[in-house]
VMD Tcl script that builds the backbone (N, CA, C; Angstrom):
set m [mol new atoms 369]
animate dup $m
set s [atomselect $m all]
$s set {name element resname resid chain x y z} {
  {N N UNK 1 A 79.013 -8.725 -15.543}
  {CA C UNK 1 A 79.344 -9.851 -14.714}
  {C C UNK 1 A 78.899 -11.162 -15.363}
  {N N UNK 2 A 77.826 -11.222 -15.868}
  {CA C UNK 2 A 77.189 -12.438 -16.863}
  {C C UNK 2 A 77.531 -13.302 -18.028}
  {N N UNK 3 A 78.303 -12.034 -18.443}
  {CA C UNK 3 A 79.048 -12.254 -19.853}
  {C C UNK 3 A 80.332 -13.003 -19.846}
  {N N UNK 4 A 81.117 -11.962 -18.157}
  {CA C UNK 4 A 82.325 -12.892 -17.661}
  {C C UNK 4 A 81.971 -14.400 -17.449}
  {N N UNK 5 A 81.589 -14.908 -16.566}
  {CA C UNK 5 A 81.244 -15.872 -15.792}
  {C C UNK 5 A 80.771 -16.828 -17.197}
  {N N UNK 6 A 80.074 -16.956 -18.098}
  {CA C UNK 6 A 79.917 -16.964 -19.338}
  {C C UNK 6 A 81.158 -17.833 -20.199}
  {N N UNK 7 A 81.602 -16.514 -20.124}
  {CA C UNK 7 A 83.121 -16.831 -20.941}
  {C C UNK 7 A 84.255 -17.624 -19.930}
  {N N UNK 8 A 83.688 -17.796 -19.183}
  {CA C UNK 8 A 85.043 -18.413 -18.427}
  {C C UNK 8 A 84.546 -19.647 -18.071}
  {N N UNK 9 A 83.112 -19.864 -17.900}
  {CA C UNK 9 A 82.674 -21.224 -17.929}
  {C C UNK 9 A 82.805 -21.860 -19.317}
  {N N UNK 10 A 82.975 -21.745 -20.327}
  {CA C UNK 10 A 82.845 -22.219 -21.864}
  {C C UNK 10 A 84.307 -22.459 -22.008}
  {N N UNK 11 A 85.008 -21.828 -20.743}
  {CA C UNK 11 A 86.804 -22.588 -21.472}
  {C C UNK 11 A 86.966 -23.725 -20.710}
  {N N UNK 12 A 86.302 -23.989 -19.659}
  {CA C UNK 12 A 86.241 -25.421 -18.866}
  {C C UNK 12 A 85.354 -26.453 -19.377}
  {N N UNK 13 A 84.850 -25.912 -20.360}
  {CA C UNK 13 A 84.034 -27.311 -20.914}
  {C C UNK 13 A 82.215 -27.391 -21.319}
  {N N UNK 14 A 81.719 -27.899 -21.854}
  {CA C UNK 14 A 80.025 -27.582 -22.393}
  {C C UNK 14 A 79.520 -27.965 -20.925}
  {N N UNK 15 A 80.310 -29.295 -20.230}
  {CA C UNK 15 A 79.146 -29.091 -18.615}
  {C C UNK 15 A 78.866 -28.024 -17.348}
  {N N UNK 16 A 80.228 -27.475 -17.815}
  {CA C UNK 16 A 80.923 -26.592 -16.689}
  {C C UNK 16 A 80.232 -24.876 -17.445}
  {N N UNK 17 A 79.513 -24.864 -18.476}
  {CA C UNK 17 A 78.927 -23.843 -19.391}
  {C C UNK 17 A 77.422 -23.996 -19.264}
  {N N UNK 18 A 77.003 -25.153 -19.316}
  {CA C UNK 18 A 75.468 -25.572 -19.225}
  {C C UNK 18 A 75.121 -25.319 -17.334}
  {N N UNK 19 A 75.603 -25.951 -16.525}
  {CA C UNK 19 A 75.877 -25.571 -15.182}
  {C C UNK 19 A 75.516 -24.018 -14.775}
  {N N UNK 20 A 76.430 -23.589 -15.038}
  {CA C UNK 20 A 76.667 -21.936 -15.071}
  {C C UNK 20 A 75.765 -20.942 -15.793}
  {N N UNK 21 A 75.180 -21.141 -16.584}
  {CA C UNK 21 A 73.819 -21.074 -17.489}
  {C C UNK 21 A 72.521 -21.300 -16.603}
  {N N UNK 22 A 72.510 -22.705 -16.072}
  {CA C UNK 22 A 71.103 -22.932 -15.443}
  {C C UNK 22 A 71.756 -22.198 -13.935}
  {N N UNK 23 A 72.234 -21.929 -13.718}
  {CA C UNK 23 A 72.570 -21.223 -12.365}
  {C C UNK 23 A 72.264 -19.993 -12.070}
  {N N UNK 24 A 72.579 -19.037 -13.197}
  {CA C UNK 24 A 72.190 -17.730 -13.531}
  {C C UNK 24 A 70.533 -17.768 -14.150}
  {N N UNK 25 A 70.345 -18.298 -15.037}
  {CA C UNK 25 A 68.732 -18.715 -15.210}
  {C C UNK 25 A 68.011 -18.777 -13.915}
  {N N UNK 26 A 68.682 -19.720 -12.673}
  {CA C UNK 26 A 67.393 -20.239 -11.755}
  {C C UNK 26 A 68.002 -19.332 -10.314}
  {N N UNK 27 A 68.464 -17.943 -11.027}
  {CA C UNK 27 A 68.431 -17.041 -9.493}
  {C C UNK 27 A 67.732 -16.420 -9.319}
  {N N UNK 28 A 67.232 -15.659 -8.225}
  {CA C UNK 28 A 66.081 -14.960 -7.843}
  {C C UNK 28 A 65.769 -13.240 -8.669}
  {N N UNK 29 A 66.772 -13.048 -8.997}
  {CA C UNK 29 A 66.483 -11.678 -10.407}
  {C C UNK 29 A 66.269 -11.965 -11.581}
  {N N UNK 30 A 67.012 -13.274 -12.484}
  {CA C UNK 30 A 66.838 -13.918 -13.569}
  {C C UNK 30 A 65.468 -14.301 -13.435}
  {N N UNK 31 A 64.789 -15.448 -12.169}
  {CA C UNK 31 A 63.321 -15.562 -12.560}
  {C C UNK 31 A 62.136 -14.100 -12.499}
  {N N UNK 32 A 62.756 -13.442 -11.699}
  {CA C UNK 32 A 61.765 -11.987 -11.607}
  {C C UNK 32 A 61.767 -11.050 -13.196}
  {N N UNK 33 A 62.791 -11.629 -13.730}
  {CA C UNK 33 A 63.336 -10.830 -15.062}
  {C C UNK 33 A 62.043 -11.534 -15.924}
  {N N UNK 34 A 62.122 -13.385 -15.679}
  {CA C UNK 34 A 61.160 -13.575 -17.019}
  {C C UNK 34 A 60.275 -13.822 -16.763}
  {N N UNK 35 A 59.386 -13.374 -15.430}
  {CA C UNK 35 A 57.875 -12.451 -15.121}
  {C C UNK 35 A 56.995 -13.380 -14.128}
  {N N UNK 36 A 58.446 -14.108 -13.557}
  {CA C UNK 36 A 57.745 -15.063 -12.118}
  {C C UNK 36 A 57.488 -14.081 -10.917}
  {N N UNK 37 A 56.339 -14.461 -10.546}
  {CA C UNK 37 A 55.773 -13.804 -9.461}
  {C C UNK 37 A 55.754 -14.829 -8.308}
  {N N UNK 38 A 56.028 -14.043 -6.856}
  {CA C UNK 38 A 56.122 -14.926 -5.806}
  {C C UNK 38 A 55.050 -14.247 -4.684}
  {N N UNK 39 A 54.506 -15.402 -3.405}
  {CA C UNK 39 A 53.694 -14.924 -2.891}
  {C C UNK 39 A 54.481 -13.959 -1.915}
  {N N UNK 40 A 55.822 -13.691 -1.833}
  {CA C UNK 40 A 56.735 -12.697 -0.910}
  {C C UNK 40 A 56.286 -11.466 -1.635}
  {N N UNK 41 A 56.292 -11.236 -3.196}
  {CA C UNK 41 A 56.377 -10.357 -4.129}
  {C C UNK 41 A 54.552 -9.877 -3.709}
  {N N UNK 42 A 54.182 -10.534 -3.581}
  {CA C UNK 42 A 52.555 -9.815 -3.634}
  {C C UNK 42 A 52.826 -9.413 -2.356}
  {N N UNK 43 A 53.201 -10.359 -1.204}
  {CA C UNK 43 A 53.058 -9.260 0.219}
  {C C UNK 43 A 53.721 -8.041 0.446}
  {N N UNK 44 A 54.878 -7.792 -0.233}
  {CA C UNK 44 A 55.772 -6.922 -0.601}
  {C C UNK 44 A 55.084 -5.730 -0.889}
  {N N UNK 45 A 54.102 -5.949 -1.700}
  {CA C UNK 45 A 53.604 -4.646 -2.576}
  {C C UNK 45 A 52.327 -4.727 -1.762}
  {N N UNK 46 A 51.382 -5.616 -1.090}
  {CA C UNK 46 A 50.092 -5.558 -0.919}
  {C C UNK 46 A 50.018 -4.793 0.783}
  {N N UNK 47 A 50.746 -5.686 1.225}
  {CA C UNK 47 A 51.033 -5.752 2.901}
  {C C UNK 47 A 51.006 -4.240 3.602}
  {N N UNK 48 A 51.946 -3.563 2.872}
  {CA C UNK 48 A 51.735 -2.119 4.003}
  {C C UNK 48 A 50.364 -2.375 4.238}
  {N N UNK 49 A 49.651 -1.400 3.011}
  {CA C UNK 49 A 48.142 -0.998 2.535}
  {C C UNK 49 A 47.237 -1.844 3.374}
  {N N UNK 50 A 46.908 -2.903 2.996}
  {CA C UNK 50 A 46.584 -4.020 4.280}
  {C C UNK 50 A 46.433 -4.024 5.235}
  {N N UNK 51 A 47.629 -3.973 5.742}
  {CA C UNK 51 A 47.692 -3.698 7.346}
  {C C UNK 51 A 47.620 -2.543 8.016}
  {N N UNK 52 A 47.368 -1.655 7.018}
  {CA C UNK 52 A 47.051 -0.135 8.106}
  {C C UNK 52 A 45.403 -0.059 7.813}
  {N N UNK 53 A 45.031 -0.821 6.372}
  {CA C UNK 53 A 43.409 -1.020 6.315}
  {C C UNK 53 A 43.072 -1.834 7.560}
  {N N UNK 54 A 43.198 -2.784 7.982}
  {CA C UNK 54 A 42.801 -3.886 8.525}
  {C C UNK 54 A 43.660 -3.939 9.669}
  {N N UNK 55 A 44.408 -2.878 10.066}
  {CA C UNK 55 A 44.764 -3.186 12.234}
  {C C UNK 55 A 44.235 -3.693 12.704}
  {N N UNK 56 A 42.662 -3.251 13.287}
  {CA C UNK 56 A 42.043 -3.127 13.853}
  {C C UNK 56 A 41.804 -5.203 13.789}
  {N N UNK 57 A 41.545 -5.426 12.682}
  {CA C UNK 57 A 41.159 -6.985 12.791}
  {C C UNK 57 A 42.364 -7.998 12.709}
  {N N UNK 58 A 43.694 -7.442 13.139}
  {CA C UNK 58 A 44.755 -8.302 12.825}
  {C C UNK 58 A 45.220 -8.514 14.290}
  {N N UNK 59 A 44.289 -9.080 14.879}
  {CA C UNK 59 A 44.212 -9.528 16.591}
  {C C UNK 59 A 45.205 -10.415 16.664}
  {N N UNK 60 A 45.631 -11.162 16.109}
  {CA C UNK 60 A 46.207 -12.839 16.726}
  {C C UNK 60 A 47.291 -12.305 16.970}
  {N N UNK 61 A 48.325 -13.032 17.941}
  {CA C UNK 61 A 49.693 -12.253 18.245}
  {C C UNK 61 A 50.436 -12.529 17.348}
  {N N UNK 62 A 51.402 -11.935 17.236}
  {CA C UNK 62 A 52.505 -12.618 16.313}
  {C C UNK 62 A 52.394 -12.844 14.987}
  {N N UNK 63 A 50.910 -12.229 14.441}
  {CA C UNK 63 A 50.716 -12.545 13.000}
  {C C UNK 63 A 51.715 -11.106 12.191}
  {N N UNK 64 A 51.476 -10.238 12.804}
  {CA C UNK 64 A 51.988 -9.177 12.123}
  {C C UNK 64 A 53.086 -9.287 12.113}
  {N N UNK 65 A 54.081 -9.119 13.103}
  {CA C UNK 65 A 55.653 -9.681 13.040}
  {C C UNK 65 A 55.711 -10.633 12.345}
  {N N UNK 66 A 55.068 -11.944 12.595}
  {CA C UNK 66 A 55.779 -12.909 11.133}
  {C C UNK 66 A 55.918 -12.526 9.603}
  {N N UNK 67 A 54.805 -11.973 9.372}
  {CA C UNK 67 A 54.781 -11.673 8.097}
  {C C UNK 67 A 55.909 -10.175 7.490}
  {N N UNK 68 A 55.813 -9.299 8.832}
  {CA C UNK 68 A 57.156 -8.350 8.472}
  {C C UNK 68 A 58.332 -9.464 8.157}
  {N N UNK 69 A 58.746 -10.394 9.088}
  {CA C UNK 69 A 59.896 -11.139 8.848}
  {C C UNK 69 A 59.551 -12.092 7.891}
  {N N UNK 70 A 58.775 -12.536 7.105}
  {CA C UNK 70 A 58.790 -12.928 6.113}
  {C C UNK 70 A 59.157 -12.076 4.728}
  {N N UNK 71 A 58.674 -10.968 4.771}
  {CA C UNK 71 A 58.774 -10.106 4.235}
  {C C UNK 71 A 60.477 -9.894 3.533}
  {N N UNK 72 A 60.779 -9.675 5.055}
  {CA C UNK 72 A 62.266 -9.077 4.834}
  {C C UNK 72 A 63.521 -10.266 5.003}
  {N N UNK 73 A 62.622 -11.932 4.384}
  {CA C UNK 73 A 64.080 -12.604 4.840}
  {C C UNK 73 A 64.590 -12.775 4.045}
  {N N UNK 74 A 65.860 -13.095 4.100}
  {CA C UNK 74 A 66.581 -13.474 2.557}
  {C C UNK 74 A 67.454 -11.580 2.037}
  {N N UNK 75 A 66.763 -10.623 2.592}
  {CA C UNK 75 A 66.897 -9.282 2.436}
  {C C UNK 75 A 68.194 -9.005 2.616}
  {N N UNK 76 A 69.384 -8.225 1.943}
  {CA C UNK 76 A 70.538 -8.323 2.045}
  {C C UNK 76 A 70.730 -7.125 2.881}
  {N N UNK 77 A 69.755 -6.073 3.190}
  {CA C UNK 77 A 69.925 -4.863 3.774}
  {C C UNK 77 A 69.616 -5.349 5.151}
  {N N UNK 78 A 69.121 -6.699 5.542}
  {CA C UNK 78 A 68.939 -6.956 7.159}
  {C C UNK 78 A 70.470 -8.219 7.287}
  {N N UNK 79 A 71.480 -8.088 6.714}
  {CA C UNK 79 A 72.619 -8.673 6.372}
  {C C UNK 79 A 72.838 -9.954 5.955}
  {N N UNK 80 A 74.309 -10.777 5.658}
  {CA C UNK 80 A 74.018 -11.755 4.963}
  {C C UNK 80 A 75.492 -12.495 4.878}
  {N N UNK 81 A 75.087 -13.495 4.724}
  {CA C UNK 81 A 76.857 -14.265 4.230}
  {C C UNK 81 A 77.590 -14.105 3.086}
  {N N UNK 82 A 78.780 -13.993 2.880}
  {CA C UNK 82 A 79.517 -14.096 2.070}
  {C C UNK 82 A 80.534 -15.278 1.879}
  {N N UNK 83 A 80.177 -16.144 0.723}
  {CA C UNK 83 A 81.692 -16.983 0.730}
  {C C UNK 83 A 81.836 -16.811 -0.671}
  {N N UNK 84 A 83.322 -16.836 -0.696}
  {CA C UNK 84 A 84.124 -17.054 -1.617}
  {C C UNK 84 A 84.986 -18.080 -1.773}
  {N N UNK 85 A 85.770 -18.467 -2.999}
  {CA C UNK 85 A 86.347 -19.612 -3.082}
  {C C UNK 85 A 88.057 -18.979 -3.132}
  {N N UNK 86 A 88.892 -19.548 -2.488}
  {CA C UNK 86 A 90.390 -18.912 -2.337}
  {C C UNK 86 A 91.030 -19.088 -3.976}
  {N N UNK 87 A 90.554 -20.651 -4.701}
  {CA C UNK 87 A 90.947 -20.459 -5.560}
  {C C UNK 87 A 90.666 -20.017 -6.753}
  {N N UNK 88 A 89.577 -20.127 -6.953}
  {CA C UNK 88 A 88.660 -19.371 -8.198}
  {C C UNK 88 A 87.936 -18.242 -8.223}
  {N N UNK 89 A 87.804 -17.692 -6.963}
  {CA C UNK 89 A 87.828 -16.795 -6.703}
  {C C UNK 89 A 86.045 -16.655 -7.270}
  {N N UNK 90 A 85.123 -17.597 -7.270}
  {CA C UNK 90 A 83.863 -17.764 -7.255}
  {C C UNK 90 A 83.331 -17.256 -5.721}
  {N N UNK 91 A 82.024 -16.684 -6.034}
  {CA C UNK 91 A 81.474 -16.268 -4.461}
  {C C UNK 91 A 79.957 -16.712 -4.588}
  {N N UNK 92 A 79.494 -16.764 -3.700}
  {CA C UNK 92 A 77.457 -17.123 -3.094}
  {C C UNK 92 A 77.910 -15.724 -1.846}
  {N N UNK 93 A 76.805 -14.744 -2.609}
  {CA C UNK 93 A 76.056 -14.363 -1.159}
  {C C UNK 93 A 74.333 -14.647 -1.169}
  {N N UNK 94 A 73.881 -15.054 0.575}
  {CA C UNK 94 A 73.339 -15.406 0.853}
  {C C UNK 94 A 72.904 -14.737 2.351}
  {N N UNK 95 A 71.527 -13.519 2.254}
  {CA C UNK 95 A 70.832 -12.917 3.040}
  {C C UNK 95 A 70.485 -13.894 4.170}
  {N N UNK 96 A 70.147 -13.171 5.257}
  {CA C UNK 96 A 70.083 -14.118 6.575}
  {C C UNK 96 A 68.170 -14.427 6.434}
  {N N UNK 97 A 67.846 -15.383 6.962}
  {CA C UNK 97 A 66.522 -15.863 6.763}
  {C C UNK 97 A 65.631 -15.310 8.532}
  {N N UNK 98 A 64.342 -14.860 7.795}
  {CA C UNK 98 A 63.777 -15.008 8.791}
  {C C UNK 98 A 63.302 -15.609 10.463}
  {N N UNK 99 A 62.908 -16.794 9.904}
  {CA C UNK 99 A 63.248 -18.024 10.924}
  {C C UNK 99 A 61.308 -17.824 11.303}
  {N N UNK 100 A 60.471 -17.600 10.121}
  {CA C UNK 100 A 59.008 -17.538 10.315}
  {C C UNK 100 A 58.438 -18.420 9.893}
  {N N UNK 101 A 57.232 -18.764 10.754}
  {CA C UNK 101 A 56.632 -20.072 10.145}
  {C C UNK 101 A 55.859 -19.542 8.941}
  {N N UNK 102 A 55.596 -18.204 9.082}
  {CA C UNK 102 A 54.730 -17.672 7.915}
  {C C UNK 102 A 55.377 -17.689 6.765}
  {N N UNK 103 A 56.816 -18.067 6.465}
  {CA C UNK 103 A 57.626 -17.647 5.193}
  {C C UNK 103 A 57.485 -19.217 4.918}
  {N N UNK 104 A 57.667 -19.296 3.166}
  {CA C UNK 104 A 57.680 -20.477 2.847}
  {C C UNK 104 A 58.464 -21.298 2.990}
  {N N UNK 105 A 59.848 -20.727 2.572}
  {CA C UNK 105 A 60.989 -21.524 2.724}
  {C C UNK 105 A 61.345 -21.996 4.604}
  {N N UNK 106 A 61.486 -20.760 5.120}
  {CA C UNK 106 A 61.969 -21.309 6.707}
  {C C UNK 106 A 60.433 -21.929 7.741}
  {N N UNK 107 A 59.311 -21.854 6.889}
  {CA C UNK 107 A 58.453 -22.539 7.465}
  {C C UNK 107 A 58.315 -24.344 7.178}
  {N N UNK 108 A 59.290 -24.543 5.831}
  {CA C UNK 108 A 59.632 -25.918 5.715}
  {C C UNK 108 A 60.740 -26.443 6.448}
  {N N UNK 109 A 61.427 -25.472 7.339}
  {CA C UNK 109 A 62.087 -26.136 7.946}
  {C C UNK 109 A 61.375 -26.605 9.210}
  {N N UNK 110 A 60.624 -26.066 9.918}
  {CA C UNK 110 A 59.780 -26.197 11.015}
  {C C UNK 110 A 59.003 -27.650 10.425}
  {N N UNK 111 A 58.234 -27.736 9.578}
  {CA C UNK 111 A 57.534 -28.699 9.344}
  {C C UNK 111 A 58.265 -29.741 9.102}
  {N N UNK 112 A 59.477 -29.994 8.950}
  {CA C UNK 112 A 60.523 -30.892 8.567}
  {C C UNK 112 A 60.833 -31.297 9.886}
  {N N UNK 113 A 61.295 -30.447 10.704}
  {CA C UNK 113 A 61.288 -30.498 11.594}
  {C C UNK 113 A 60.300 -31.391 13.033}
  {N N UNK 114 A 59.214 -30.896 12.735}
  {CA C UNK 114 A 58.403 -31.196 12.900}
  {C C UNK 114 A 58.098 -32.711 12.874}
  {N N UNK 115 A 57.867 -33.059 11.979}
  {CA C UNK 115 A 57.486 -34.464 11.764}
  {C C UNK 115 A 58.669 -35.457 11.852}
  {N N UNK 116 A 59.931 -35.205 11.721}
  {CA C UNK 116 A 60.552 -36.000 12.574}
  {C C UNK 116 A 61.101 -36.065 13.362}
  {N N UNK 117 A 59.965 -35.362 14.781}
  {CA C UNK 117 A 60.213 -35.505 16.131}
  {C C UNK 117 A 58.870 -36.409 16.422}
  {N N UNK 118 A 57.856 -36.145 15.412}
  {CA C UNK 118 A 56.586 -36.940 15.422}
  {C C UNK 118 A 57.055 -38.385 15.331}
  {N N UNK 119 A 57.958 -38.507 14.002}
  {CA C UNK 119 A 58.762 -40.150 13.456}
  {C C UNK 119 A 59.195 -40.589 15.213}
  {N N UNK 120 A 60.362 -39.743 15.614}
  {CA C UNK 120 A 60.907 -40.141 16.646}
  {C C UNK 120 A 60.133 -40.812 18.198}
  {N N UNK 121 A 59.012 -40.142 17.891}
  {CA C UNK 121 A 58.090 -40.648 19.584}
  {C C UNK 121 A 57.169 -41.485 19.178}
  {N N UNK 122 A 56.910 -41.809 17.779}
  {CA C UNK 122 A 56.463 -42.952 17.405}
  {C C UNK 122 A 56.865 -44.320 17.355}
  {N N UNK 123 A 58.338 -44.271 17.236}
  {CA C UNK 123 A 59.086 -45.463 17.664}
  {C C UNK 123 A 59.219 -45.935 18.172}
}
mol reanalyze $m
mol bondsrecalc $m
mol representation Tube
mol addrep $m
């Protein structure tokens, strides 16, 4: 698939090749390929073990569920979008997100969120 996408970006041109290059470079298997580690990736592997050590002290509500759904967002096996383009026949899929404050990404939406409702009642 790499090689295609590749070759078919290089007949549209060096921007439309460089583009397509850093695109495949900055996806989430390409950076795991050249040995980026994420804090999802440590809970991934750490978290069961953890939490069957430490039940007993994982009192607060809702801590354990967030972090399962952090765990699993973005996960294509808890489903996901598909688009494609009619004419080029280019596609993005894109796993459905958690919606946890514990995850990094959908916890910046909350905090985004957040502060400009703070902006708003300050006015």
């Amino acid at each position: 698939m790499f090689p295609e996408n590749i070759k078919e970006a290089r007949k549209h041109g060096k921007d439309v090749l460089y583009n397509e290059i850093r695109k495949l470079n900055n996806s989430y298997n390409a950076r795991k390929l050249q040995g980026d580690v994420y804090i999802k990736d440590i809970f991934i592997r750490y978290w069961p073990e953890f939490k069957k050590r430490y039940a007993s002290r994982l009192t607060r509500p809702g801590l354990i569920e967030s972090i399962d759904k952090f765990i699993s967002c973005h996960n294509f096996d808890n489903g996901y979008l598909y688009f494609e383009c009619p004419e080029c026949g280019d596609y993005y899929m894109m796993g459905f997100s958690c919606h946890s404050r514990m995850c990094p990404s959908c916890g910046k939406k909350y905090k985004s969120q957040s502060q400009r409702e703070m902006f708003r009642s300050s006015s």
